[in-house]
Structure formats: structure tokens, C-alpha cells
C-alpha positions in Angstrom: -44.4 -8.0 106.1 -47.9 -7.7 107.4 -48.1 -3.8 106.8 -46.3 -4.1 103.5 -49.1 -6.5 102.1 -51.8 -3.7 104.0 -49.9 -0.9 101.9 -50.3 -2.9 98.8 -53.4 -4.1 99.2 -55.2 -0.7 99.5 -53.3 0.4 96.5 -55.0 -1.7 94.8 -58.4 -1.5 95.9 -57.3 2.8 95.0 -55.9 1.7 91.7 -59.6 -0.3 91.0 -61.8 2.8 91.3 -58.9 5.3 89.6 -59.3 2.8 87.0 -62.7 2.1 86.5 -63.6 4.7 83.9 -60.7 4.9 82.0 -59.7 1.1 81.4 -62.5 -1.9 82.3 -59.5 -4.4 81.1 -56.6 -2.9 83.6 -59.5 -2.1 86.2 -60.1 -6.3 85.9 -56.6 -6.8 86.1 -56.2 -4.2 89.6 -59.7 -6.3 90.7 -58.7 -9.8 90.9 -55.3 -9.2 91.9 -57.0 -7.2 94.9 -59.2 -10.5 95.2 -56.1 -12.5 95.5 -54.4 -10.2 98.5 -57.6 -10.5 100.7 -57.6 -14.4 100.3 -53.7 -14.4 101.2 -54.4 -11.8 104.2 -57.5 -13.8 105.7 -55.4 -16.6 105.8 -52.5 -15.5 107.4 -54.5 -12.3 109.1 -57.1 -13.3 111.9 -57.7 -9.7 112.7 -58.2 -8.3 109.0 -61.8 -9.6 108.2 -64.7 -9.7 110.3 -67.6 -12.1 108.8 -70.0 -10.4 110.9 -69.4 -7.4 108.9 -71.1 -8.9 106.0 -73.6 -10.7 107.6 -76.0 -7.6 108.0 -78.9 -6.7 105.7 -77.5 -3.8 103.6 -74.5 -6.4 102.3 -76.3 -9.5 102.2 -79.1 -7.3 99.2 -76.1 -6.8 97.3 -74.5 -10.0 97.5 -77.8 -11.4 96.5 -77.5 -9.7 93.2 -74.7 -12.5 92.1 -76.6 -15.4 94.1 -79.9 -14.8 91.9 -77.3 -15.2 88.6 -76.2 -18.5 90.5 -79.9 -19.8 91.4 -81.2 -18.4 88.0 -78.9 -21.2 86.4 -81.0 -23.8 88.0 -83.8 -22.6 85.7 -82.0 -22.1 82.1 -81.1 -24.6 79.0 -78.0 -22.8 78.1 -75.9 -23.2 80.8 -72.5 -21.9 79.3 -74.2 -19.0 78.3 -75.8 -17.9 82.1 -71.8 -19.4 83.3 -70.8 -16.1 80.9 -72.9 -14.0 82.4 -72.6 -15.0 86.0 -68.9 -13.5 85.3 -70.2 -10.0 84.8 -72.3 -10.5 88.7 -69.3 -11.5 90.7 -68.4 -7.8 91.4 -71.5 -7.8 93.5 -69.8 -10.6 95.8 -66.1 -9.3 95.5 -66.8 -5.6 95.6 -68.5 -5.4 99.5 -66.0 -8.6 100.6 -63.1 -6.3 99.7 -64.2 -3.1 101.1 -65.6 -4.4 104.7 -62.2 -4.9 105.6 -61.5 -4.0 108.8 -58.7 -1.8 106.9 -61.8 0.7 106.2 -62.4 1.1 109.9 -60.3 3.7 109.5 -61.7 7.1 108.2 -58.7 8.6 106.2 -58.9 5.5 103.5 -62.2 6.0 103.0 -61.2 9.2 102.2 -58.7 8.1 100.1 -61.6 6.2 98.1 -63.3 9.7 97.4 -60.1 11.2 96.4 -59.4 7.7 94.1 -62.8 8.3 92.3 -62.2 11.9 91.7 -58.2 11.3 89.8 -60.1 8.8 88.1 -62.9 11.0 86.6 -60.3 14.2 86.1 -57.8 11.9 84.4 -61.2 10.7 82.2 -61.9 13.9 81.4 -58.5 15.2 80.9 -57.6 12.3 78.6 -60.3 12.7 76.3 -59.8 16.6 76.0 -56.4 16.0 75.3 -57.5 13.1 72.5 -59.6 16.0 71.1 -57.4 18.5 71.1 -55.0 16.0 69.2 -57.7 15.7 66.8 -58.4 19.6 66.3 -54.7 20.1 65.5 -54.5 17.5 63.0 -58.1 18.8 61.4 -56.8 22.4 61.8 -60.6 22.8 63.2 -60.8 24.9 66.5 -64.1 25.3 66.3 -65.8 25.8 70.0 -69.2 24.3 68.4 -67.5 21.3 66.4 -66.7 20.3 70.0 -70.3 18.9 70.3 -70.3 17.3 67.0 -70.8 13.8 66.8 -67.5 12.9 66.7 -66.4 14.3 70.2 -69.6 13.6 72.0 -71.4 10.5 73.2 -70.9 7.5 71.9 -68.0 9.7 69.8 -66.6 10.9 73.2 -66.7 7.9 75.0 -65.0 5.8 72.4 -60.9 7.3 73.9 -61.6 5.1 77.3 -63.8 2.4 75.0 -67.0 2.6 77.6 -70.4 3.7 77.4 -71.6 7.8 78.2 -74.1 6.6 80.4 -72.0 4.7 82.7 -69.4 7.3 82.3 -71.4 9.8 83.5 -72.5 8.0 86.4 -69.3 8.4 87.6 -69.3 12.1 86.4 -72.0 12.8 88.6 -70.9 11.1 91.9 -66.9 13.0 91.5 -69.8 15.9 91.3 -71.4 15.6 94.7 -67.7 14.8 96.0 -65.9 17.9 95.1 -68.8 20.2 95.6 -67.5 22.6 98.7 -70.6 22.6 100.8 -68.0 23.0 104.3 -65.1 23.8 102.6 -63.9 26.9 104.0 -60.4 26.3 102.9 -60.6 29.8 99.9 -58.1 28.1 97.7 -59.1 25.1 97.8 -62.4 25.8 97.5 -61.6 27.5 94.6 -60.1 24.6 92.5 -63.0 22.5 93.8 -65.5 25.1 92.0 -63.0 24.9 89.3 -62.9 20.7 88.9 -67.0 20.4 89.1 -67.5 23.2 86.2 -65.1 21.1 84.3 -66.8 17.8 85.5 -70.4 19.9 84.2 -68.8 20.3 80.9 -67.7 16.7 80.0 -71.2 15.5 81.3 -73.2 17.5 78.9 -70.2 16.4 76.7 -71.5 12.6 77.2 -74.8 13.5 76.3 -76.8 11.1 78.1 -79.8 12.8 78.7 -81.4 11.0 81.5 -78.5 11.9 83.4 -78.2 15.5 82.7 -81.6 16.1 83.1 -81.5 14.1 86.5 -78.6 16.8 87.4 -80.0 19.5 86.2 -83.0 19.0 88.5 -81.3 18.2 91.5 -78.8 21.1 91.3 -81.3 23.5 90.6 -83.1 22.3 93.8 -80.3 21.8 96.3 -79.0 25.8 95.3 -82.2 27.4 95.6 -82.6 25.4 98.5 -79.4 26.5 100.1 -79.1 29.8 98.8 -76.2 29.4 97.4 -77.0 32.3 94.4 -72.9 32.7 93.5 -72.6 28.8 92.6 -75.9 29.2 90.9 -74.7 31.7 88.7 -71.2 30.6 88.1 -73.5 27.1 87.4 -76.1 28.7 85.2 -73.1 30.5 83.3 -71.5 26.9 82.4 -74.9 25.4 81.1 -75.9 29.0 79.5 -72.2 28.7 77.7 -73.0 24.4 77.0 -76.1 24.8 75.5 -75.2 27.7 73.0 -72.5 26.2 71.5 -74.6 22.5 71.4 -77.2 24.1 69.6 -75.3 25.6 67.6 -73.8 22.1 66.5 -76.2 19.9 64.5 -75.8 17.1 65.7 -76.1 17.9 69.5 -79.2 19.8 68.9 -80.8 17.2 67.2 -80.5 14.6 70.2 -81.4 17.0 72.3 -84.6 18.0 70.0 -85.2 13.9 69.5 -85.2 13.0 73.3 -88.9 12.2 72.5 -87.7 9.9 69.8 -88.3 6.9 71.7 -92.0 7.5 72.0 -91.4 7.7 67.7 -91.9 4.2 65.8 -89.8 5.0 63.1 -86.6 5.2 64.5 -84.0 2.0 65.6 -84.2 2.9 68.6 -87.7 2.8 69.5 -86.8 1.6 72.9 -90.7 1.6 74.2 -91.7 -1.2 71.7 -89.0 -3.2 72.9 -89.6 -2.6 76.7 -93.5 -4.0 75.6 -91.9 -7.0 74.1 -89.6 -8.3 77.2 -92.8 -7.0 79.6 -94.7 -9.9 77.6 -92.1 -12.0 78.2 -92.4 -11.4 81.8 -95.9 -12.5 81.7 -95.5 -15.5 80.0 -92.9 -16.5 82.4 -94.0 -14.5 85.3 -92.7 -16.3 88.7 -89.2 -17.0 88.2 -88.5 -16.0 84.8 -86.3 -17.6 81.8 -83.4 -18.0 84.2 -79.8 -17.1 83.6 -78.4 -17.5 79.8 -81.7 -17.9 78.4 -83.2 -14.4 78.1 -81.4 -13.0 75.1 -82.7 -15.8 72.8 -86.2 -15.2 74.0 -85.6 -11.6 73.1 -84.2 -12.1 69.8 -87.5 -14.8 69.3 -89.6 -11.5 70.0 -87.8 -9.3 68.1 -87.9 -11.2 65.1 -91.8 -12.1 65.5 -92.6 -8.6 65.7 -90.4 -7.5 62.8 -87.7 -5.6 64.7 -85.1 -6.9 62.8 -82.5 -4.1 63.4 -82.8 -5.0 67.0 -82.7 -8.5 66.5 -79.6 -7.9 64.5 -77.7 -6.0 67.2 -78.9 -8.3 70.0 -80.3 -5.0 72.2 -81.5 -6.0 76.2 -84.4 -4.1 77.4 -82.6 -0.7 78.3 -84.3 -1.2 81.1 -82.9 -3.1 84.1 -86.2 -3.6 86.3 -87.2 -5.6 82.8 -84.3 -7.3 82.8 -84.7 -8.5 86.5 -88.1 -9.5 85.7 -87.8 -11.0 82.9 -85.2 -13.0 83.7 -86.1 -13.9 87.5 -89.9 -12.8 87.4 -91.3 -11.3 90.1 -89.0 -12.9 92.8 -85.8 -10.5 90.5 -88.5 -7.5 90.5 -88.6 -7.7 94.5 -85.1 -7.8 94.9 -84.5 -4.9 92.8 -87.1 -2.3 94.2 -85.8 -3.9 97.6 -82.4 -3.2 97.3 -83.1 0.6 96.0 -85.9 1.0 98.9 -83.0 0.1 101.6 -80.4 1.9 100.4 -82.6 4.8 99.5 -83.8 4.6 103.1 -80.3 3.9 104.9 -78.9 7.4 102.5 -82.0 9.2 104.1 -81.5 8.0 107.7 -77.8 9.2 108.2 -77.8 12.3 105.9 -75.6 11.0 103.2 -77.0 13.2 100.8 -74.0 12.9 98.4 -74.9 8.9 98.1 -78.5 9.6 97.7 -77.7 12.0 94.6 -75.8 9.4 93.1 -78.4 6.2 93.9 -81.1 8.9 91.9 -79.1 8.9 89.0 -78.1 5.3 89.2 -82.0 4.6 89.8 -83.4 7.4 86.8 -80.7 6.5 84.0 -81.6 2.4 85.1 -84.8 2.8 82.8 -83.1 3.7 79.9 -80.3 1.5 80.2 -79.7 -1.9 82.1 -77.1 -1.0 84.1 -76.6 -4.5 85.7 -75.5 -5.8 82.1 -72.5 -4.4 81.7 -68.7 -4.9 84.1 -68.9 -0.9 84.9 -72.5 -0.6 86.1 -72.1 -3.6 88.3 -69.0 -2.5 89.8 -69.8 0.9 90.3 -72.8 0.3 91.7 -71.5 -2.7 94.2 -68.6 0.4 95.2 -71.6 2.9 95.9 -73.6 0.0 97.9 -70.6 -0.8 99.6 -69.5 2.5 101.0 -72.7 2.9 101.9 -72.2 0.0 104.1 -69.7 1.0 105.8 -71.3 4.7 106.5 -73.7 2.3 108.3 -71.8 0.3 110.3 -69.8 3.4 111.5 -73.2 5.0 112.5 -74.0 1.7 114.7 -70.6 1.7 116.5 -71.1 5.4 117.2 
């Protein structure tokens, strides 16, 4: 009985990260039923869950991510409203809990959590590709170019799982640094692992968040030249040589990526460094421990409509920035937290040489001032997973 709830519990802790870009509602679903096997196997388990595990530095930043939500309500007039958003935190407690199992002790589920992630972000991609393709034969439009039309990229593309491109290609990027073969010297299977990251290049360019493909861009460019690795450069610069001829040949694409100064441009809605100004004075009126939990998007729609943003106001935007969020929301005690938690894990990724999870934290950290990552079920969660294998990679290191 014992090893049957083991089995099913780690098939669902698999099914929550397969999940997690293609379907937030099922991936809830997977989430608190995995919730509800750890409480029944701590209880009738002695040997399952360590709480010394937890109790360590690296877990306790990430836990504190939800306990700031929880203290933050002791400072806000709208209680059911910073209740709501409390909701959106607990991943942060759940997330390392259900992970520091003493289950992940053992090396081949953790490698089972890599190969999780990665079905996860192939099914994403191969599920919107076959949406599209759908779409082309009912159009009758085969078009390589209308590809990157607005209709099958960002927001466009994004819409077949119902998530945002930014999040989406967080995950894009992290199945990236996975299945790249740096040791593989496997020749087949090295060869459909070159084959699933060109793919993977593809729908992230696809997503069009351009934080994040310029963040990869960078970093690939760097780590090949630094490695010599000229054939994956090529077949690499190939890919983007073949992306970025057909985008520009699309209106649409080559106009966002024209307009990626647009946000240093008053005239258009989203003229995000206005509205970073605005929460920054809300910070400084409120500078210590900020509005507290539930009350920040009034005081943002109060700035909004003093300053005339009305389209903003309207659409009830956050700061696109998460550091702003933090501070204004928990002032300068949420600003800490955040650049401590980033400083750590940065510094823990450097330590032990897991260079995969520091390529992912920079993209996490980069696309973070353009979006507020924190805000939404998928950034939380993704972010508590990343955190929390970190973790572990730590603890593993201490008991060698």
C-alpha cells in the first residue's frame, strides 16, 4: 500500500509540471490533489518527510514569498481582496514542501522531473502547431510568412493553452538548457535532442516576447563561442536566419519587433515606463512596508486615473514590473526579499555549476522587468519548481 501511494504520488507531482503550460486549471487540479497525498503520507509515513529539509536558508526565501502575502494582510483595508491574492502565493509554500520529499533523494525522479518539463513544453508546442495547421487548412493559407501573423503569434499563439507568451516561454527556455546535448555522446539521441531544441527555438521566437528572446539570443551566442561549439552555432544561426526572414516578411511581426522601443513612446497604451513612474511614487509615499496585500491595485487605478491613463485604468494593468510590485506593495522590507532571494539563488547556481538553472533564473530575472511574474498561478509556480530543484541540487552537494 505504501509504494502504491509513492507510485501515485510522484505521478502527480510529474503530471503538475507536464501540465503546467498547457492547462493552469488541470495543473490546479494535479497540484492540490498532490497536496492532499503528502498530508495522507506524513501521517501515516514517518520516514517520508524530513522537516529539517526545509528548515535551511535556500527554502525558508521562497517560503517567505507566501508569508509576506500573509503579514502584508495585517497592513491592508480590503481584506477579501489580499485573502484572493494570498491564493495565487501558496505555490511558494506547497511547491518546495512537495518536492523535499525524501522521495527526491533519489536521482532518477529528479530526472524524471527534467523529462516531465520537457513532454510538457513539446506537447505545448506540438499542440499549438497542430491548432495552426487546423487553421491553415480551413483558410486554405499555407503561407510560411502568415505563420508570424498576429493571429499565430503571441498573445494569438498563446491563446490554444489560454496562458501568457511570456510565461510560456519561460518554460521554452528552461526545456532549452535541458535538452541541449553538452555530454551526450549517445549520436542518435543526440540527434533528436538537436532536433527538439531547434523546434523549441522556433515556437519561442513564435511567442514573441522579446525580453526573452533577446535574453537567449545573448546567452547562446556566448556559451557557443565560448565552447566552440561552431556546428550548433550554425545549425542555430540557420534556425534564427530562417525565423527572422519569414517574420520580417510578415507585418505584423516586424512591427513588434521594429516597436520594441515603443515603451520609451508616450503615445502608445502601452507606455509601460509612465506607469512604472506612477507605482515608483507610490512606493515613496508608502515607502517602509507598503499598501499591504489587496490594497495596491486601487492605489494604482487612483494613479492611473489622476494622471489621465485611462486605458490603463480601464484594463486594471500592475506595474509589469515585479521588483515594483514588491515594493510597492511591501516597501522596502518586499524590495530586500526580492533582490535576496535572486542574490542566493544566483549565488547557490554559481557555487555548484548548475549552469542550466542559472540560464533559466536570468531569464526569469530579465523578463521580471517587463512583466510581474509573481502575479500570475504560472510564474509563481514555475518559479517555486526552479527554486525548489535548486534546493535539492543543494542539499545533495552537502551530503556529498
Amino acid at each position: 500500500m505504501a509504494s502504491r501511494l509513492k507510485n501515485i504520488y510522484l505521478i502527480s507531482i510529474f503530471l503538475v509540471l507536464i501540465s503546467l503550460p498547457l492547462s493552469m486549471r488541470f495543473n490546479n487540479f494535479v497540484l492540490g490533489f498532490s497536496v492532499l497525498l503528502f498530508i495522507i503520507r506524513y501521517f501515516k509515513d514517518k520516514n517520508f518527510f524530513q522537516p529539517k529539509r526545509v528548515l535551511n536558508i535556500n527554502t525558508m526565501l521562497v517560503v517567505s514569498l507566501c508569508l509576506i502575502e500573509v503579514l502584508g494582510l495585517l497592513n491592508t483595508e480590503n481584506l477579501g481582496k489580499g485573502i484572493k491574492e494570498i491564493e495565487s502565493s501558496l505555490s511558494f509554500l506547497f511547491i518546495p514542501l512537495l518536492f523535499l520529499s525524501n522521495d527526491f533523494n533519489d536521482k532518477k525522479n529528479i530526472e524524471y522531473c527534467y523529462f516531465s518539463i520537457i513532454i510538457g513544453s513539446t506537447l505545448l508546442v506540438l499542440i499549438s502547431w497542430v491548432c495552426i495547421g487546423m487553421s491553415f487548412i480551413a483558410k486554405y493559407d499555407f503561407s510560411i510568412t502568415y505563420l508570424f501573423s498576429n493571429e499565430y503569434t503571441y498573445i494569438g499563439l498563446a491563446k490554444y493553452v489560454g496562458a501568457h507568451p511570456s510565461y510560456l516561454s519561460l518554460i521554452i527556455i528552461f526545456s532549452i538548457g535541458l535538452l541541449f546535448p553538452v555530454n551526450d555522446r549517445n549520436y542518435k539521441r543526440r540527434n533528436v535532442r538537436i532536433g527538439l531544441v531547434c523546434i523549441h527555438i522556433i515556437f519561442l521566437f513564435q511567442l514573441l516576447s522579446r525580453a526573452a528572446i533577446l535574453y537567449f539570443i545573448f546567452v547562446a551566442l556566448l556559451f557557443l563561442f565560448k565552447k566552440r561549439l561552431w556546428k550548433h552555432l550554425a545549425l542555430i544561426s540557420l534556425v534564427f536566419t530562417f525565423i527572422t526572414y519569414h517574420g520580417y516578411r510578415n507585418e505584423y511581426t516586424k512591427n513588434r519587433i521594429d516597436s520594441f522601443v515603443s515603451i520609451f513612446k508616450e503615445d502608445t497604451k502601452s507606455w509601460r515606463f509612465e506607469r512604472m513612474k506612477l507605482m515608483f511614487e507610490i512606493f515613496e509615499e508608502n515607502p517602509i512596508i507598503g499598501v499591504g496585500t489587496g490594497d495596491i491595485s486601487n492605489f494604482r487605478k487612483d494613479k492611473y486615473l489622476d494622471n489621465k491613463h485611462f486605458f490603463a485604468a480601464d484594463k486594471n494593468y500592475n506595474a509589469h514590473n515585479q521588483l515594483l510590485e514588491y515594493l510597492t506593495t511591501f516597501g522596502v522590507i518586499g524590495g530586500v526579499l526580492y533582490f535576496s532571494i535572486f542574490f542566493n539563488f544566483f549565488y547557490r547556481c554559481y557555487k555548484l555549476k548548475l549552469w542550466v538553472y542559472m540560464f533559466v533564473l536570468g531569464a526569469i530575472f530579465i523578463i521580471s522587468f517587463t512583466e510581474s511574474i509573481f502575479e500570475r498561478y504560472m510564474g509563481v509556480e514555475f518559479f517555486a519548481i526552479i527554486t525548489s530543484l535548486i534546493v535539492i541540487k543543494t542539499l545533495e552537494n552537502n551530503n556529498d
